[in-house]
Wavefront OBJ file of the C-alpha trace (Angstrom):
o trace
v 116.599 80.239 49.409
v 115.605 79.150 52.808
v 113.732 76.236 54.115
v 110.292 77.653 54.269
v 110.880 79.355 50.214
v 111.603 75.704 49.211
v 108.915 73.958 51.138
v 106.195 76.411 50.058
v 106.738 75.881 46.455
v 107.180 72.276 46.763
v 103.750 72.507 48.579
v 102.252 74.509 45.708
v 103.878 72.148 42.519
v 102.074 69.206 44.759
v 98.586 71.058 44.858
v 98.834 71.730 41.281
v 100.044 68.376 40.168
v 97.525 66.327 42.135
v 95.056 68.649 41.445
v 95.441 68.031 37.528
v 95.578 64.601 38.219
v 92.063 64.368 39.905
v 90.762 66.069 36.815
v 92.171 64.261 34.688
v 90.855 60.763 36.944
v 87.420 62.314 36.974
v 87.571 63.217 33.067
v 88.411 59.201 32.605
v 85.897 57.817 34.916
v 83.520 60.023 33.055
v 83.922 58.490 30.114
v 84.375 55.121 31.076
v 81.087 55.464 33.153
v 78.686 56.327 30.009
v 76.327 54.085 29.918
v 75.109 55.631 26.263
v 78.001 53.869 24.145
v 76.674 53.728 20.808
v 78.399 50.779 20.121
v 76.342 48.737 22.599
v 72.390 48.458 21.622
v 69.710 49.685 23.996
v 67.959 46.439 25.510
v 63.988 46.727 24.544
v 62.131 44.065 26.685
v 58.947 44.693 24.771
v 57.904 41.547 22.429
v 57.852 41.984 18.982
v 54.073 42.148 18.271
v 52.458 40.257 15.204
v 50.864 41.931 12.245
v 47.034 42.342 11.636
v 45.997 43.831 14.774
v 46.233 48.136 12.771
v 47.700 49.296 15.903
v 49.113 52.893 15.794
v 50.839 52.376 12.510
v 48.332 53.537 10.331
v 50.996 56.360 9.694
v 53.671 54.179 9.246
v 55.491 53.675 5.957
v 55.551 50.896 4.137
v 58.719 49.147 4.523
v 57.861 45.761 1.576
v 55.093 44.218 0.412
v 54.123 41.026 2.126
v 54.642 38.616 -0.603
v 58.490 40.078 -0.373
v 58.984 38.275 3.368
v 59.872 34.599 2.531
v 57.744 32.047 4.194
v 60.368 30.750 7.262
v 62.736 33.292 6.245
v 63.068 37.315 6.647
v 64.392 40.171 4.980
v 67.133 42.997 6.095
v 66.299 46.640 5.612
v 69.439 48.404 6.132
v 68.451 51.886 6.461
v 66.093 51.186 8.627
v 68.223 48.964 10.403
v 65.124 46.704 10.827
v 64.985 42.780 9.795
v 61.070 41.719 9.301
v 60.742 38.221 9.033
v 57.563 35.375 8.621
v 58.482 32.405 10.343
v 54.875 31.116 9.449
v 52.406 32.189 6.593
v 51.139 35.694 7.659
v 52.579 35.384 10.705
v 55.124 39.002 10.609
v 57.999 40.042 13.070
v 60.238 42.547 12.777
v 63.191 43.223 15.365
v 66.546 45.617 15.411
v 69.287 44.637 13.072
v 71.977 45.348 14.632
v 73.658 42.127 16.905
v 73.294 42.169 20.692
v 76.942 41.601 21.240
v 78.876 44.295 19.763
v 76.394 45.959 17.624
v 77.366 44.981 14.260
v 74.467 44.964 11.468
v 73.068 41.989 10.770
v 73.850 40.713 7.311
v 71.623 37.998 6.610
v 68.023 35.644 7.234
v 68.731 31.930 6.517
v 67.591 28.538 7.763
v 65.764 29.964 9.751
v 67.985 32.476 11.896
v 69.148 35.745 11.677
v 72.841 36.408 11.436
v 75.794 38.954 12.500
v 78.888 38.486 10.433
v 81.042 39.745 12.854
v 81.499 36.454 15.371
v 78.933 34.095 13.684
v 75.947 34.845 16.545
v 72.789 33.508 14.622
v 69.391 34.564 16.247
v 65.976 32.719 15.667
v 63.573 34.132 13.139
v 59.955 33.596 15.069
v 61.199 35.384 18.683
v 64.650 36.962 18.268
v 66.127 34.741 20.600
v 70.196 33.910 20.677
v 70.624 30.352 18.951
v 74.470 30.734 18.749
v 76.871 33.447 20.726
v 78.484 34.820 21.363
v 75.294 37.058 21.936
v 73.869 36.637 24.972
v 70.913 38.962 24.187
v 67.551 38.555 21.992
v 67.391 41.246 19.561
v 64.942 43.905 20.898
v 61.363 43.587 18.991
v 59.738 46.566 16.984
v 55.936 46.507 16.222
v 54.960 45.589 12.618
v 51.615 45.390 11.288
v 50.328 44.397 8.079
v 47.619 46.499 6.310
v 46.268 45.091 3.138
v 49.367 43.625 1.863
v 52.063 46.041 2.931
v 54.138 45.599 5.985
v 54.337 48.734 8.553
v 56.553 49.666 11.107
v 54.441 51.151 13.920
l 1 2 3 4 5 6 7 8 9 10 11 12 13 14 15 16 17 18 19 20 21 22 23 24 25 26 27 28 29 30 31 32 33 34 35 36 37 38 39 40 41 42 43 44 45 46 47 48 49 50 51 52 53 54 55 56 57 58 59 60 61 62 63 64 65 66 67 68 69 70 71 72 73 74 75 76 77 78 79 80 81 82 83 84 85 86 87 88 89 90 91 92 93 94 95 96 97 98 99 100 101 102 103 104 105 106 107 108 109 110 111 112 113 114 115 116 117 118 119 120 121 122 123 124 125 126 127 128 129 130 131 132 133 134 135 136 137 138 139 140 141 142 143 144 145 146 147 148 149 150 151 152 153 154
């Protein structure tokens, strides 16, 4: 073997090995650039809007009668992954139930909050807004309405 045999392979191990290693940095930096992670809830900025106005969810179905939304206090829909609360008589909001922090669902409505079992964030019942954290996010607003005495998602 002479000198040029042995520097021409070396020369062609190093192409191939750095150039599976730049595929292999762009496959990682791929992944870790997704902004989509499904763990992490899309922010909504849109205000959760109050029922009685009809709206566009005249199609919608009903998700529970009105008189089923305690007064101050809210109720989880799991498969809708929807939490619909009344923080005053026929006053009706309804946000995502799923926590702003890591996306956990939220478990429960009581005095007056909304709250993720996960790491104890609790957020308020009339705007969605973090009382305790860890969140650092409201939870994003979906429209409700009321017709007659069913509550809508619109």
């Amino acid at each position: 073997m002479t000198g040029t045999e042995g520097t021409g392979r070396n020369t062609s191990r190093r192409a191939v090995v750095a150039a599976a290693g730049a595929t292999c940095l762009a496959a990682m930096l791929a992944a870790c650039g997704d902004s989509g992670d499904a763990s992490q809830p899309k922010e909504d900025s849109s205000a959760p809007d109050s029922g009685g106005d009809g709206g566009d969810a005249a199609g919608g179905a009903a998700l529970a009668a009105a008189a089923d939304i305690p007064v101050g206090g809210g109720k989880i829909f799991k498969d809708q992954k929807v939490v619909v609360t009344q923080p005053t008589e026929g006053e009706f909001r309804a946000y995502a139930a799923i926590c702003t922090h890591q996306g956990s669902p939220l478990n429960e409505v009581s005095g007056g909050t909304i709250n993720c079992p996960l790491h104890g964030s609790k957020f308020a019942i009339a705007d969605g807004s973090v009382k305790k954290g860890p969140a650092t996010q409201p939870l994003p607003g979906k429209k409700v309405t009321v017709d007659g005495d069913s509550i809508k998602l619109g």
